[in-house]
N, C-alpha and C positions, 0 to 999 in steps of 0.2 A: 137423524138420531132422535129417541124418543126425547121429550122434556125433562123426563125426573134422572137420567144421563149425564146433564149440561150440569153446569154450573153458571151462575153470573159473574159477569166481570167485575173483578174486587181485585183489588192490591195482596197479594200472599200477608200472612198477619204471623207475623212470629213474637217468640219473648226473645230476647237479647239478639233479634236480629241474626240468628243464626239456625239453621238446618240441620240437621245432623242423623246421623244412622244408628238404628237400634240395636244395643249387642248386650249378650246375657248377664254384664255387668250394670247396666242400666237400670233404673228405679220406673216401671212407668206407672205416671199419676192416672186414675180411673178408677171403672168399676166393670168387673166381668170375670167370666170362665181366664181370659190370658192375660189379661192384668193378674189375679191370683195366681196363677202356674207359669207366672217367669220366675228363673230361677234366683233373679236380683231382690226380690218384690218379698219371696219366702225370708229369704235372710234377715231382708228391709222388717216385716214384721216378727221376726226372733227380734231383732235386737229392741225394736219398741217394747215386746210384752217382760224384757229383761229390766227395762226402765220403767216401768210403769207404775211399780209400786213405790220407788221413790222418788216418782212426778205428782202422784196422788197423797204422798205422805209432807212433800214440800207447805212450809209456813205462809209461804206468800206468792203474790203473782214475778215477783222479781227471781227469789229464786226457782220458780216452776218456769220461767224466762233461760233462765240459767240453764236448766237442766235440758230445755229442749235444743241450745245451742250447743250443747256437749251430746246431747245425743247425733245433732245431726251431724258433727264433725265426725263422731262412732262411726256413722253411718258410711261417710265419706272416705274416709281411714281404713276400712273395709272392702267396700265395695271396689272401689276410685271409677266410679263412674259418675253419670248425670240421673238429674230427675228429668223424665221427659211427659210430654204429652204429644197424645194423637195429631196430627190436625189433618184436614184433608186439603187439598190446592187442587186450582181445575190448571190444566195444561193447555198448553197454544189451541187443540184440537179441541177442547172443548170439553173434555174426558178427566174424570177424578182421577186424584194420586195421594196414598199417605206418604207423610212425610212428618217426621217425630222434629218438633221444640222443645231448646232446652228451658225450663222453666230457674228462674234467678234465685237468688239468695232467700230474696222477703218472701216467697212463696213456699220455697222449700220449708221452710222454717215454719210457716202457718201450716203444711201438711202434716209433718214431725208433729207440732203440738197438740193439733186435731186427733192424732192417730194415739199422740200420749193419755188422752182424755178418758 
């Protein structure tokens, strides 16, 4: 098998320790053609550009704090899915596999407010 094929041996690297499958309810965090055209991802950004002028109208960092935990709970309330990301894992054989992590609380939360910006 050529070298750019393999992987190195590494420990699988997830956020909260768990794996999970990707389904059109899901959020996934990136940048591309299908990151934009999942159908979780469309919604995910209606409901930011719904928030955004009263994330940018907010007095202070506390309540612009505020308003991104209400939005991401929107988000959740909606969806009822995960944020996820890529990752890739090499298998016994030596050979790549995607396999979506769910990304935690404190991150989703930097994404929301990133995306509020």
């Amino acid at each position: 098998m050529p070298p750019y094929m393999t992987c190195p041996a590494q420990p699988n690297i997830t956020i909260m320790n768990k794996m999970y499958t990707l389904t059109v309810r899901d959020i996934i965090a990136g940048r591309g053609k299908h990151t934009q055209a999942h159908p979780a991802n469309i919604i995910y950004r209606w409901i930011i550009r719904l928030n955004q002028s009263i994330f940018c109208d907010a007095p202070s960092d506390g309540s612009k704090g505020r308003i991104g935990k209400w939005t991401l709970a929107k988000i959740r309330q909606v969806l009822r899915g995960f944020f996820l990301r890529k990752s890739i894992q090499c298998a016994a054989d030596g050979t790549k596999q995607v396999a979506w992590s769910i990304l935690d609380d404190q991150t989703c939360l930097k994404k929301v407010l990133h995306a509020l910006r």
